[in-house]
C-alpha positions as a Markdown table, in Angstrom:
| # | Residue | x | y | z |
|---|---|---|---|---|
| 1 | Unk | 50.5 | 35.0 | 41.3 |
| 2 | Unk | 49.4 | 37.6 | 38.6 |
| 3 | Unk | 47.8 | 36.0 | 35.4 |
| 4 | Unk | 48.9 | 38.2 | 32.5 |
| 5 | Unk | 45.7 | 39.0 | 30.5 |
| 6 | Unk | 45.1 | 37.4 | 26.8 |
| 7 | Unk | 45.3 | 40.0 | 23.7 |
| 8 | Unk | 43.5 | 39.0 | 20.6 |
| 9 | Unk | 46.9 | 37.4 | 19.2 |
| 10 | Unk | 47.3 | 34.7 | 22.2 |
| 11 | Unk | 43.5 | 33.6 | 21.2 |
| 12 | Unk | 43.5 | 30.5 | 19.4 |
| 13 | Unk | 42.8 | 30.5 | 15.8 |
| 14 | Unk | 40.4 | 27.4 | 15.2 |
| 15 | Unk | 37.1 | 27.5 | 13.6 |
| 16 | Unk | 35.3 | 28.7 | 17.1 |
| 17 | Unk | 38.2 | 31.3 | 18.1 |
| 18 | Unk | 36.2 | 34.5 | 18.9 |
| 19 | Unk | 38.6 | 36.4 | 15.8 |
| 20 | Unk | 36.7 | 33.9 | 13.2 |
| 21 | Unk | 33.3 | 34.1 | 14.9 |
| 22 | Unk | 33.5 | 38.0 | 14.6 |
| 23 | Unk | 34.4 | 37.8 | 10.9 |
| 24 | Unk | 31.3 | 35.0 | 10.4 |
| 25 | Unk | 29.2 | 37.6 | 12.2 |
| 26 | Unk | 30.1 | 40.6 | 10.3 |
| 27 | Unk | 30.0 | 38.3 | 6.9 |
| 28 | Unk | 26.4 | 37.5 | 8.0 |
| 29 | Unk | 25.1 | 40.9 | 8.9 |
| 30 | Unk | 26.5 | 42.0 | 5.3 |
| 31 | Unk | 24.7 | 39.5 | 3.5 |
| 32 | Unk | 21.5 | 40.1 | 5.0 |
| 33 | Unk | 21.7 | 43.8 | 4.1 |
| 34 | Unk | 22.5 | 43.3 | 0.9 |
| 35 | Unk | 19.7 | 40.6 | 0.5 |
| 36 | Unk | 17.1 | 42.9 | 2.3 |
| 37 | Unk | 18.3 | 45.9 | -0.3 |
| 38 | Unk | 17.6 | 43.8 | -3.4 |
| 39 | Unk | 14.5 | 42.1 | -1.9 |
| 40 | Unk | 13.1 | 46.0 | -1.6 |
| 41 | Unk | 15.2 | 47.3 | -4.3 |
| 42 | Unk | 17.2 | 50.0 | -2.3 |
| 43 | Unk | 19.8 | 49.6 | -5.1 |
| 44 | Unk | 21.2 | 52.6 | -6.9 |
| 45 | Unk | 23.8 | 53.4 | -9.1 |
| 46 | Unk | 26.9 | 55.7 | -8.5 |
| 47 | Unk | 28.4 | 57.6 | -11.7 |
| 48 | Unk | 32.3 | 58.7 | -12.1 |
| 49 | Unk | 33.3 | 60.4 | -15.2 |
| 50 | Unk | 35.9 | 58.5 | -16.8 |
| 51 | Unk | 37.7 | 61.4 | -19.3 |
| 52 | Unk | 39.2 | 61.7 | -22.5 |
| 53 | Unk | 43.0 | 62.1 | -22.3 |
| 54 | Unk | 43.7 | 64.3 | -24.9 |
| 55 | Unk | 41.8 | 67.8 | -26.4 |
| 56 | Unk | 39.2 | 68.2 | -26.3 |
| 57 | Unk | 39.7 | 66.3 | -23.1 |
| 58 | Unk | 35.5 | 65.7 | -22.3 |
| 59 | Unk | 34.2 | 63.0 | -20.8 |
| 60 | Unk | 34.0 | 60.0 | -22.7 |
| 61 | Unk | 31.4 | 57.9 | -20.4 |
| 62 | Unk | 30.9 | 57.2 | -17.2 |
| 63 | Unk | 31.0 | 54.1 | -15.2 |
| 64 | Unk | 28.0 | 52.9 | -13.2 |
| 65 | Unk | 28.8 | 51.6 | -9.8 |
| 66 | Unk | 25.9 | 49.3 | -7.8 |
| 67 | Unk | 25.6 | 50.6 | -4.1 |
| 68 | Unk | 23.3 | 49.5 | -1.8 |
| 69 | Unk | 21.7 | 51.2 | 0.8 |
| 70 | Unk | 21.5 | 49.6 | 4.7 |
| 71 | Unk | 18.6 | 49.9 | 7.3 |
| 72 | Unk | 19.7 | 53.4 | 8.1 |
| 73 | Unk | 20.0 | 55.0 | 4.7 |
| 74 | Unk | 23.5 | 55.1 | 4.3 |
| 75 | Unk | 25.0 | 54.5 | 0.8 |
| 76 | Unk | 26.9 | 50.9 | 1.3 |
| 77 | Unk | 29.8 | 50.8 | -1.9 |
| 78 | Unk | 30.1 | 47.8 | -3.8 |
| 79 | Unk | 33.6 | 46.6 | -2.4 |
| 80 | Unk | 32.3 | 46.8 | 0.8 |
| 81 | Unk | 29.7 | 43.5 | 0.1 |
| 82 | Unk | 30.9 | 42.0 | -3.7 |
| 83 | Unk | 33.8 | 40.2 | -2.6 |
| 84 | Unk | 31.1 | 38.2 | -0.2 |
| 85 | Unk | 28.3 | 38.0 | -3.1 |
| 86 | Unk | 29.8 | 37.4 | -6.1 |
| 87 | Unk | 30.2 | 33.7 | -6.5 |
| 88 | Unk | 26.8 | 33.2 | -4.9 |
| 89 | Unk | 23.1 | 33.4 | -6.2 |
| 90 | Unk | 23.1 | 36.8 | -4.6 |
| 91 | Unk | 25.5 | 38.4 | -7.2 |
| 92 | Unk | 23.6 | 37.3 | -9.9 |
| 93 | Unk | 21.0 | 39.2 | -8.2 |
| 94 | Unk | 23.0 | 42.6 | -7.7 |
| 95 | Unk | 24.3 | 42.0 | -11.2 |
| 96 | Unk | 20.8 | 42.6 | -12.7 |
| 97 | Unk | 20.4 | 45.0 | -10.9 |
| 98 | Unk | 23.1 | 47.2 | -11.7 |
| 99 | Unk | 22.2 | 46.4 | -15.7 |
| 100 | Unk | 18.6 | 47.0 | -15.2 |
| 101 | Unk | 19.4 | 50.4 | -13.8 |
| 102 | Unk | 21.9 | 51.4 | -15.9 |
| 103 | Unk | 19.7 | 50.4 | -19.2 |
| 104 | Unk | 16.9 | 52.5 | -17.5 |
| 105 | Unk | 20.0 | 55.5 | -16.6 |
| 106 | Unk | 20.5 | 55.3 | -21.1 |
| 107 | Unk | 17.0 | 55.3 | -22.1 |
| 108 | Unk | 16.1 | 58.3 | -20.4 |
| 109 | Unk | 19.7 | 60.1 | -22.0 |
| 110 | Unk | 20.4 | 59.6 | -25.4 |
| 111 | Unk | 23.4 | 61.8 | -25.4 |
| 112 | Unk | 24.7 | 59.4 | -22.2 |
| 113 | Unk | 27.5 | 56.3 | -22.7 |
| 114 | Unk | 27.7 | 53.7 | -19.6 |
| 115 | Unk | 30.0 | 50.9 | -18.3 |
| 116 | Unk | 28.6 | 48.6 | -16.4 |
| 117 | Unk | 30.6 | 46.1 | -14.1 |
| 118 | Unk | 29.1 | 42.4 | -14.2 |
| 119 | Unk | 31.1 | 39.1 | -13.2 |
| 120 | Unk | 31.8 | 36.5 | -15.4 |
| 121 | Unk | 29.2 | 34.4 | -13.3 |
| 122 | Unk | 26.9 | 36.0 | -14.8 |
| 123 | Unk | 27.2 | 34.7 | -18.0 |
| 124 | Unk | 24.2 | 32.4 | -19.1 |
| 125 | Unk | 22.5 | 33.7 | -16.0 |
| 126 | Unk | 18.9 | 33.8 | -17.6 |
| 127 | Unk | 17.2 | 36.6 | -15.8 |
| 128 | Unk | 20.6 | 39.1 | -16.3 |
| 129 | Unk | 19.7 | 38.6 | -20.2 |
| 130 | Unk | 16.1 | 38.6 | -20.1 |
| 131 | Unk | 16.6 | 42.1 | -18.4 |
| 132 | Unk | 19.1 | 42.9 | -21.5 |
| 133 | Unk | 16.9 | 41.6 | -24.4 |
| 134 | Unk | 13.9 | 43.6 | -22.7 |
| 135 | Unk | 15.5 | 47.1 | -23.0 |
| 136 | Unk | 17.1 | 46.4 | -26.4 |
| 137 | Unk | 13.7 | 44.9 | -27.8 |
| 138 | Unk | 12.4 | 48.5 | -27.2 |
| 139 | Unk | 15.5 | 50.6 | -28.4 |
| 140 | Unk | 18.6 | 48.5 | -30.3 |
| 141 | Unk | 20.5 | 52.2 | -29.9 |
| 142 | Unk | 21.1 | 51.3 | -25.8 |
| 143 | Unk | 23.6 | 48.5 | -26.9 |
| 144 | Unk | 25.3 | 50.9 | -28.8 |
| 145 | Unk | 26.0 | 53.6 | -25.6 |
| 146 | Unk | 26.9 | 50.2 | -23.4 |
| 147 | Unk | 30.1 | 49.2 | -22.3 |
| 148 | Unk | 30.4 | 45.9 | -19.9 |
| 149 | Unk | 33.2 | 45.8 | -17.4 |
| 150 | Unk | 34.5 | 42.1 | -17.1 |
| 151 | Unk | 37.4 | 41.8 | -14.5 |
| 152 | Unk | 40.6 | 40.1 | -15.5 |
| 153 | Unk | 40.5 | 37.8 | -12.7 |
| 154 | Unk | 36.5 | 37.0 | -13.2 |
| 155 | Unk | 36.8 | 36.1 | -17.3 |
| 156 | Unk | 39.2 | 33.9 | -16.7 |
| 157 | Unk | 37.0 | 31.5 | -14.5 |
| 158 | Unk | 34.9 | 30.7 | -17.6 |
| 159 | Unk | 37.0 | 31.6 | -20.9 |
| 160 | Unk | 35.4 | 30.0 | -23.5 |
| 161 | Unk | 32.0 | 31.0 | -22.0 |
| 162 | Unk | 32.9 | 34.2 | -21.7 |
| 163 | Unk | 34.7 | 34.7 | -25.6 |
| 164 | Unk | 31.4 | 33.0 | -27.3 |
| 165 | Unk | 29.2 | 35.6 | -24.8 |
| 166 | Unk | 31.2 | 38.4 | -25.7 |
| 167 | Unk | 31.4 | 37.5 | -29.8 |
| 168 | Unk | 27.4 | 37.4 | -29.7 |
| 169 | Unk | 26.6 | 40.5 | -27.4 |
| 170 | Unk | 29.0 | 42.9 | -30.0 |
| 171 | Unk | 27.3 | 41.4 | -32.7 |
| 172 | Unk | 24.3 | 43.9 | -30.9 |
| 173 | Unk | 26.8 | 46.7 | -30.3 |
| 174 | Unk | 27.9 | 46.4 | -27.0 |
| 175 | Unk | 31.5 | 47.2 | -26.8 |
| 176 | Unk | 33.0 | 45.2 | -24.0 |
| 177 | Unk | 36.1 | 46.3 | -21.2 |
| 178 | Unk | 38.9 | 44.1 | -19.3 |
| 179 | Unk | 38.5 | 45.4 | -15.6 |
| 180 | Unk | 41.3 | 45.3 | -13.5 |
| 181 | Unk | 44.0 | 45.0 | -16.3 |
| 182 | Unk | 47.3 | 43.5 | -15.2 |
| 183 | Unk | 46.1 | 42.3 | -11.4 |
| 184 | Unk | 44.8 | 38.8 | -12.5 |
| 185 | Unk | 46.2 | 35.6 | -14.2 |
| 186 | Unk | 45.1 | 36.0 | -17.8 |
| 187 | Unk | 47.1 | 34.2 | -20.0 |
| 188 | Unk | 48.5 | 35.5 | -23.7 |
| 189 | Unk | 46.5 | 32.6 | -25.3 |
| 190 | Unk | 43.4 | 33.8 | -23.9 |
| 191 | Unk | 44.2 | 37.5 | -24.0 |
| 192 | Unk | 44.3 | 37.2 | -28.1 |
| 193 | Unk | 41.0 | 35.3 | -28.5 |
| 194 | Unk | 39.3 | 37.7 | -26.1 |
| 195 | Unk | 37.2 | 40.8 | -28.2 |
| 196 | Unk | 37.7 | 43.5 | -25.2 |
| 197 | Unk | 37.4 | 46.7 | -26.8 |
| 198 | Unk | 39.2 | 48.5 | -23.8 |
| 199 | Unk | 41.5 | 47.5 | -20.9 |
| 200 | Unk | 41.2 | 49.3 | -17.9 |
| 201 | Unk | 45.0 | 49.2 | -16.2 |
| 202 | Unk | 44.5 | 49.0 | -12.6 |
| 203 | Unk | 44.5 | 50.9 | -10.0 |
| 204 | Unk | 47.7 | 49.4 | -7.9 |
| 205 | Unk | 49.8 | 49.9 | -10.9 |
| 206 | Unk | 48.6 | 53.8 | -11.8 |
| 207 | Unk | 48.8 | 55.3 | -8.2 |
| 208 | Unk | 52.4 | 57.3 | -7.5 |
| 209 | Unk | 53.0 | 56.2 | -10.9 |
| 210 | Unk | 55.0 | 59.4 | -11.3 |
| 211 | Unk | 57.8 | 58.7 | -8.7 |
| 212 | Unk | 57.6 | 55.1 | -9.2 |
| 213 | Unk | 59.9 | 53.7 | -11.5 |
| 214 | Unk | 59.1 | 49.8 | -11.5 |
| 215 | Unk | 55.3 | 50.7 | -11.9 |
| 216 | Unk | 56.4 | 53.3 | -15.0 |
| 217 | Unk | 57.8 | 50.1 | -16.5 |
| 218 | Unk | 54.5 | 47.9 | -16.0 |
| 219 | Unk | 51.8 | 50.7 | -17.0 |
| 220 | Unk | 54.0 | 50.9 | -20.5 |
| 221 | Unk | 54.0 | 47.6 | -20.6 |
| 222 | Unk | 50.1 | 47.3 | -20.6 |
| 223 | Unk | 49.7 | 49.9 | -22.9 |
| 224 | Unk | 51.8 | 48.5 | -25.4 |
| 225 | Unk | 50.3 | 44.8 | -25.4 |
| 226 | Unk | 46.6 | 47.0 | -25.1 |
| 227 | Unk | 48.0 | 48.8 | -28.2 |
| 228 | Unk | 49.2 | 45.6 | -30.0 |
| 229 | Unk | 45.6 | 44.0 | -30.1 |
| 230 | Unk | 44.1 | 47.5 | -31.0 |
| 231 | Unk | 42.0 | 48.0 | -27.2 |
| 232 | Unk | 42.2 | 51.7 | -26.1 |
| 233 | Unk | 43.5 | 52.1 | -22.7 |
| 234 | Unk | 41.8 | 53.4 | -19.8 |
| 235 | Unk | 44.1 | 54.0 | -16.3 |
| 236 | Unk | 42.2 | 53.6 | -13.1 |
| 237 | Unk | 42.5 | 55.9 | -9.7 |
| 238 | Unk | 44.4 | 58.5 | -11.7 |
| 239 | Unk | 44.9 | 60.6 | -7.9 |
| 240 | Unk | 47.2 | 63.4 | -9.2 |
| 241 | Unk | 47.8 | 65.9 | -11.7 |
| 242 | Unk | 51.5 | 64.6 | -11.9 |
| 243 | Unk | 50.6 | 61.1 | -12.7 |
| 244 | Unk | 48.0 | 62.1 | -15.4 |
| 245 | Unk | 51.0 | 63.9 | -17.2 |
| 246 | Unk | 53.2 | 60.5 | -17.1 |
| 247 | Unk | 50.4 | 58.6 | -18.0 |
| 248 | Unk | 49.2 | 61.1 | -20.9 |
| 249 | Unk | 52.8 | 61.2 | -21.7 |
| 250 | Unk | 52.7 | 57.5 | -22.5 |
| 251 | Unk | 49.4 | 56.8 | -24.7 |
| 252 | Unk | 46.7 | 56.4 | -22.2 |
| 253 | Unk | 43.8 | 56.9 | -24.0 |
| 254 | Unk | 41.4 | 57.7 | -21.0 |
| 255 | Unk | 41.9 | 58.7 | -17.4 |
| 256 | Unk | 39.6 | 57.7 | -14.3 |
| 257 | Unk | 40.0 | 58.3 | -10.9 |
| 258 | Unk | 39.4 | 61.1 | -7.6 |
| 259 | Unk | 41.4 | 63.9 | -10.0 |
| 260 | Unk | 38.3 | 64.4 | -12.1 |
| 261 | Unk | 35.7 | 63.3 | -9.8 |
| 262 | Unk | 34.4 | 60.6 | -6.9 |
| 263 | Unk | 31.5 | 58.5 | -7.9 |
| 264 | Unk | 28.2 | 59.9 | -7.0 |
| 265 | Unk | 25.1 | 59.0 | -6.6 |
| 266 | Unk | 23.9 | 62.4 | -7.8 |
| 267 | Unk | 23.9 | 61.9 | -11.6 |
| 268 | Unk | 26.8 | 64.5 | -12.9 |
| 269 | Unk | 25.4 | 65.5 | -16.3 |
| 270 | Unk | 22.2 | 66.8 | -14.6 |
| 271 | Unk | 24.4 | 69.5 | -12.7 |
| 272 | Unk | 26.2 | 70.0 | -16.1 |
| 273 | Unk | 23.1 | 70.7 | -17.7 |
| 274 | Unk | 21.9 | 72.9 | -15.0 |
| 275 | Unk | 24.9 | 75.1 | -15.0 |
| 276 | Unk | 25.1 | 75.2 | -19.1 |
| 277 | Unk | 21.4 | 76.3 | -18.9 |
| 278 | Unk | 22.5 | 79.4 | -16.5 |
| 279 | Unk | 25.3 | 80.0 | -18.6 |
């Protein structure tokens, strides 16, 4: 009698199944790159222009995207290892990191403006605002070209932390972004004590937003209740020329996404120097 051979879905799905001991495997092989990249500081920053929506239709900053490199080289993006590092020591870590660098990225450019993402974690973390106190102690002007990224779903873990944080840091000139706007769970109390200077609508809700009618109705949405508390509106992975129009069409202060550029880790105002200097 022929035994019919097992496929991954008969396997069982306990603790030891092989499914959840490849997963623990993988998990573990990512954390140990990204520990060994911060231990030797193979951390670098990716840029992506994030553009004005109407004339004269520039850039208006970019944001500054912490990437890792692995054993061979190869540039490792953040979504590949955050979602594994961010409620642990090591995301504290890769938080100071990113801020470090991107302080260092506006000291040598005055003409530059940054957002940088952190977590909510990070908040009272002493060595992510030692590294912040340093750079500012030498030139107050960096707080002014700095713009934090705070994820909906990360600021509402600690609220009240994260309203007193924010209240202080502006108080120094940092202007302050809600990342991911519309995907998490913030509430309308919290949303109205927050001091977000921008809301970044995300990504899910922007893409096909053209032809979709449903996701036309929740981008307006966000834009008026951005408008109401007087936040200019950013919309994430902005993919087509079409959807830029709706979106423009609408209010959108500020596009982001492939249409005007991928992140890179070559810095994009060096090559737009470059070229001006031919010119």
């Amino acid at each position: 009698m022929k035994h019919k051979s097992k496929t991954l879905a008969d396997l069982p799905e306990g603790a030891d199944s092989p499914l959840n001991v490849a997963v623990a495997n993988r998990d573990r092989s990512i954390l140990t790159m990204v520990k060994e990249a911060v231990k030797h500081r193979e951390c670098l920053l990716a840029f992506q222009p994030v553009m004005q929506a109407r004339p004269p239709q520039g850039t208006a900053f970019y944001e500054a995207l912490i990437r890792v490199l692995d054993a061979t080289g190869r540039v490792i993006p953040a979504r590949d290892f955050m979602p594994l590092v961010e409620t642990s020591e090591l995301g504290r870590e890769i938080d100071c990191a990113a801020l470090e660098m991107g302080l260092r990225t506006l000291g040598r450019n005055p003409g530059l403006r940054l957002s940088i993402n952190m977590s909510a974690r990070s908040i009272g973390y002493r060595r992510w605002m030692r590294v912040l106190d340093r750079f500012l102690s030498k030139d107050k002007t960096l707080g002014e070209r700095l713009i934090l990224e705070i994820s909906e779903q990360s600021v509402m873990t600690v609220p009240e932390l994260a309203i007193d944080f924010m209240d202080r840091l502006q108080d120094r000139g940092i202007a302050f972004a809600l990342d991911d706007f519309g995907a998490g769970s913030m509430t309308f109390r919290y949303f109205r004590d927050f001091f977000f200077d921008a809301a970044k609508i995300d990504g899910q809700f922007v893409r096909g937003v053209q032809s979709n009618y449903d996701q036309q109705c929740m981008v307006r949405a966000l834009v008026g209740m951005a408008r109401e508390f007087d936040m200019f509106t950013v919309a994430e992975s902005v993919e087509s020329e079409k959807d830029a129009e709706f979106l423009i069409s609408i209010g959108v202060d500020c596009l982001q996404g492939y249409l005007f550029g991928a992140p890179s880790v070559h810095p994009p105002w060096k090559q737009q120097n470059k070229d001006t200097a031919r010119a």
